[in-house]
N, C-alpha and C positions, 0 to 999 in steps of 0.2 A: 479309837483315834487312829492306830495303823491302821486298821482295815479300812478305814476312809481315804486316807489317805495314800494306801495303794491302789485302790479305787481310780479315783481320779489321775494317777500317772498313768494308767491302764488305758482312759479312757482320752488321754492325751496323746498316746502313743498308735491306737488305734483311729484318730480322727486323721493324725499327720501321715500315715500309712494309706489311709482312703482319698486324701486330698493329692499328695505326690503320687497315686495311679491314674488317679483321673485326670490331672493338669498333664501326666506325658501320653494317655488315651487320648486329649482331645488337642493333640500336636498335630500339625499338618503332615500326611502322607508323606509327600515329595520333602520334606523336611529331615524324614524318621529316614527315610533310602540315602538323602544326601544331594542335595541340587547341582545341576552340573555349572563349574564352577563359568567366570565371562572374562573373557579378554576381548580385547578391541580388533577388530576384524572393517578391511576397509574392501568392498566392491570395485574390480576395475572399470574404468570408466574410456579410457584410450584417449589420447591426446598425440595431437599432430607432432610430429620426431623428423629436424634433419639427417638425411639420412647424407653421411660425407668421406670421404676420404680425407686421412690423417697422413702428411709426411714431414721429414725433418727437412729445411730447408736452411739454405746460406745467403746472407745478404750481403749483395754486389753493387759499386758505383760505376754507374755506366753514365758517362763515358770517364775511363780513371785516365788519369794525363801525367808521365814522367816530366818534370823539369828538370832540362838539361843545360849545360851553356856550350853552345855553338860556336864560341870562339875562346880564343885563346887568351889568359890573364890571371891576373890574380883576383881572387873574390874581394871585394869593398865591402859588403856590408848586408842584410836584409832586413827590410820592411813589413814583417809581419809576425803572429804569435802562433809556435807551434802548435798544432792541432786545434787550431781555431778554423772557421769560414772565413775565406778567402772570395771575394769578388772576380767577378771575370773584367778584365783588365786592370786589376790593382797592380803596382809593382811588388815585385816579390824578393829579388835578386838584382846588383847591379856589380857589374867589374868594371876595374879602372880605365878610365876612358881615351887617357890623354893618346895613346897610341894609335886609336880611329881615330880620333879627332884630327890629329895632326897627317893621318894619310886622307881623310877628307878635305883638307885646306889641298895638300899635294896635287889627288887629282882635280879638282877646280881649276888650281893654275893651270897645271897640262891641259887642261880641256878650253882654257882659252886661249894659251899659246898657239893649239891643234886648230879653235876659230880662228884666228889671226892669218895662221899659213894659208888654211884654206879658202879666207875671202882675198885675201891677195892673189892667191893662185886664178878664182874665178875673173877678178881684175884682167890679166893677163889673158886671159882666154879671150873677155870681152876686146881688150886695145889689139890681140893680136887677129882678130879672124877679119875684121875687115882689110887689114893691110893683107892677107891672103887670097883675097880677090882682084885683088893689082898686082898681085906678083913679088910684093916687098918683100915677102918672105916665101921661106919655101914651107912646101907641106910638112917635111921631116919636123921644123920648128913648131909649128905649128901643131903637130900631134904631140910634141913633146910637153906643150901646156895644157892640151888637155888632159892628159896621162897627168900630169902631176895637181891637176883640181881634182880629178878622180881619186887618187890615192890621198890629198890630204882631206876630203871629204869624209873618206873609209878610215882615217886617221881621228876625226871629229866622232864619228860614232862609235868606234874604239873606247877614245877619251871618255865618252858619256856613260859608256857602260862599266869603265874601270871607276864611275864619278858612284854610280847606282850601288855597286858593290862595295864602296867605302861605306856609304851611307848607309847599308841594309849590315855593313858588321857593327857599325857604329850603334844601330839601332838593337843589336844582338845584344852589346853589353848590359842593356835594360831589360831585365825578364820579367813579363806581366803574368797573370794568372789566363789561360786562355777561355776557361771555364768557373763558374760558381760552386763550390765545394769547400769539403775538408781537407785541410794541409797537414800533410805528414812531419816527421821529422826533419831536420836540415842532414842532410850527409856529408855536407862540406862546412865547415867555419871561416869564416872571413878573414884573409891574411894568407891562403892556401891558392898554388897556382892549379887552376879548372881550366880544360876543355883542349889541354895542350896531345893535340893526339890525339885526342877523343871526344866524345862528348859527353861533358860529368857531368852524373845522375847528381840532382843539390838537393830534389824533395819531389814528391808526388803529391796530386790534387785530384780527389774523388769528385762526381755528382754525388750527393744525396739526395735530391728532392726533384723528381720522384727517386726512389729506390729501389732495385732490382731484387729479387729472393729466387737462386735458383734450387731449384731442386729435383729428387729422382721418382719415378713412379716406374710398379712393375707393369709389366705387358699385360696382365689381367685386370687392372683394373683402368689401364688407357682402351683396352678391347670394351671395357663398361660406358667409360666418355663416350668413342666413336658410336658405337652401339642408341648409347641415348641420343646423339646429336643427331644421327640417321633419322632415330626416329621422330624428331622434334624438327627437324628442318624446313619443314611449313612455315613453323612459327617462327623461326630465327632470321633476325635481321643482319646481327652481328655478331659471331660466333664466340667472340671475345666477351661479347657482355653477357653468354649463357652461366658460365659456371661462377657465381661470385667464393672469391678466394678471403678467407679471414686469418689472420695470427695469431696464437698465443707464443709472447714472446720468452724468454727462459727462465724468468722470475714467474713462470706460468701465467703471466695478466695478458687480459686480451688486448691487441691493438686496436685503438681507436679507430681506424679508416681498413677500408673493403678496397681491395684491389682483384684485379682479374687478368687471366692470362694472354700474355702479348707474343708468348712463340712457345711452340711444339718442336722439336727437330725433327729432321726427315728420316732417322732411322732409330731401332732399336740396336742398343748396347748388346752384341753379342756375347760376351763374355759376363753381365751383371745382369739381362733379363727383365733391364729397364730402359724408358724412356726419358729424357734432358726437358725440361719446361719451367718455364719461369713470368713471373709475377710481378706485378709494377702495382706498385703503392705511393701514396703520396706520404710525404713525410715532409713537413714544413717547419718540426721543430727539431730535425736531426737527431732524434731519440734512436731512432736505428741507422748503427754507422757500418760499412763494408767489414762484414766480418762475419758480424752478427749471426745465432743461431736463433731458428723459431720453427716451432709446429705448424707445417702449413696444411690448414682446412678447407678442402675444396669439396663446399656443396655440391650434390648431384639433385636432390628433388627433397621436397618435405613428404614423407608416409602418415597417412589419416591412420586412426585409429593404433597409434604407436604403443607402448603398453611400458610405462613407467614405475618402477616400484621405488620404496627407499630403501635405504641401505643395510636397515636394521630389519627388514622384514625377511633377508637370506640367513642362512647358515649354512656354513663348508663341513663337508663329512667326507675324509678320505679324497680330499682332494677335489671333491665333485659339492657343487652349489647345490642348495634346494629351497624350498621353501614351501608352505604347509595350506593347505585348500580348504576350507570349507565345503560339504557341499550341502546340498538342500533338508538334509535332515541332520544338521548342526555336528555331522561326524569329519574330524580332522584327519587330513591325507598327508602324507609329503610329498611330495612334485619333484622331480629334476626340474631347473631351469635352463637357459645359456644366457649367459649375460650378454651386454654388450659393453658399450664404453661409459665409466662412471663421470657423471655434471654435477659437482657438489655432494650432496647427501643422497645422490640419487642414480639408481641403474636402469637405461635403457635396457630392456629384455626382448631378446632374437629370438627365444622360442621355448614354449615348454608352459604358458598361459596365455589366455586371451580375453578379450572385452567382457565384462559378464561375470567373471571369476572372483571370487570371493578367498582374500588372504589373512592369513595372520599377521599379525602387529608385533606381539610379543609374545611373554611366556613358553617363549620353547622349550625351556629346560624343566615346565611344569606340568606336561602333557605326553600320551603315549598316542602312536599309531590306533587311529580309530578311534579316540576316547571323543565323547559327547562333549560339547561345552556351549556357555550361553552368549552369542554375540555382542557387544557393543558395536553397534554401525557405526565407522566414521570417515564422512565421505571423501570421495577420491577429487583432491584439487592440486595433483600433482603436475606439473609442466616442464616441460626445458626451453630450454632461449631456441629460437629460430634460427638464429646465428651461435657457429661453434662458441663456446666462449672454455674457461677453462675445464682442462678437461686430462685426466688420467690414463 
């Protein structure tokens, strides 16, 4: 009965000994060495890339307008809300009046006193010159009346101009807006004597719409402008509508509306090694007010075959960018790259891969220099906006 019975363990242990040889003899080869393992690997493809200049810019209301009062008084009162939009001709300011008022009635009368003298005096010319033809009178009289319609004539227009000047300070007391913008603060309160001696600053009044962005560029990259404009001057109508100018304002969002440059200055800044140029954009809801900072983007041309990666296909080693190549027999390289300027999740790259090139996706920290692996292709539908938009 044992001997049966070890029998059969014997012949159980020998069947399971012959079966687990042959089930890992008839394992696949590439299995038994180890298959090399697959990450996602995307081919680049090149996409069109604005190519631009980035500088810090300040927005300015052109034309900004001090209000001042030109005459003499106490401030009455104002009609308007602090830094709101103000209308061109709204009233804004007005001083107490009764003081024009009352030298307006003054010269009126004088000026018709002054008519009065001087048609009587005409009178007199006319009753006297025929009796200077008979001798009734002598000459000496006689020139004495025209001398004196002469002089109250020049008395008359005296009168009218001392009448004009009432009327032009009178008119001062009422300060209108002379332009459509934003109102600054009041400098003066009402109940305060203005403009005695001088003329008090009460508030200032911006344009906004359009608005001005000036800002600085160096000498090498206005040498790039002229350079391209030279060479595009066939094609250019309007020098101004070459380069379209975009904002990302400091909340980093981009501006709604394209503007383009409306002046160059005639020299370079000896002492900063730049050039003064500035930007007019429309702005109809006052969202950028004189002050304002923004990123100004000034397109120079779009580059075909541009070479876009994302952000996560880099790694920094000591300072220096790279990222990992595939080449045609599935061996993994690392590349320097240069970056350029990051759009989102994504890097423009200035050099160090091109059209054709095959990268890593991931697993960097799973692979060695040289090491074989299995691709996953996924294809390249990377793009960036045509217009700067934000941008790092």
């Amino acid at each position: 009965m044992n001997r049966l019975y070890f029998s059969k363990v014997l012949l159980a242990v020998v069947l399971f000994v012959t079966i687990t040889i042959f089930t890992i003899s008839c394992k696949p080869k590439e299995k038994q060495e180890g298959a090399p393992p697959s990450f996602k690997v995307m081919e680049l493809k090149g996409t069109k890339v604005p190519v631009y200049l980035q500088m810090v810019g300040q927005a300015v209301g052109i034309p900004t307008v001090d209000i001042r009062a030109r005459v003499a008084g106490y401030l009455k009162a104002w009609s308007f809300q602090e830094g709101s939009i103000v209308q061109k001709g709204q009233a804004l300011f007005t001083i107490e009046q009764d003081e024009y008022i009352n030298n307006v009635k003054a010269s009126e009368a004088d000026l018709d006193n002054r008519i009065a003298a001087w048609e009587k005096a005409k009178l007199d010319v006319a009753r006297l010159k025929p009796l200077l033809t008979t001798n009734a009178i002598s000459q000496n009289d006689y020139d004495k009346a025209v001398t004196t319609e002469q002089e109250d004539r020049a008395l008359v227009a005296s009168s009218r101009a001392n009448l004009a000047q009432s009327k032009l300070n009178l008119s001062y007391t009422t300060m209108p807006s002379p332009i459509t913008g934003y109102i600054g603060a009041c400098s003066v309160r009402p109940g305060n004597l203005v403009g005695k001696g001088e003329s008090t600053l009460l508030s200032t009044v911006s344009a906004v719409d359009p608005i001005y962005i000036d800002f600085q560029m160096n000498e090498n990259e206005y040498l790039k402008i002229m350079r391209y404009m030279e060479s595009h001057k066939s094609e250019l109508k309007d020098r101004a509508d070459l380069f379209k100018v975009f904002l990302s304002l400091s909340d980093n969002q981009p501006y709604d509306h394209v503007g383009k440059i409306d002046f160059i200055d005639r020299s370079i800044n000896s002492q900063t090694g730049t050039i003064a140029l500035r930007a007019v954009f429309a702005n109809p809801d006052g969202l950028i007010k004189p002050g304002n900072f923004a990123n100004v983007n000034l397109v120079l041309f779009e580059q075909e075959n541009g070479i876009v990666i994302p952000q996560g296909a880099t790694t920094q080693i000591q300072g220096k960018n790279f990222t990992f190549v595939v080449n045609n027999e599935n061996l993994v390289h690392r590349v320097p790259v240069m970056l350029g300027r990051g759009i989102g999740n994504k890097f423009i790259v200035n050099g160090g891969l091109n059209v054709g090139d095959r990268i890593m996706l991931e697993g960097f920290q799973k692979f060695q220099e040289g090491m074989k692996i299995s691709p996953v292709m996924v294809p390249d539908t990377l793009t960036v906006p045509l217009t700067p938009e934000t941008i790092k």
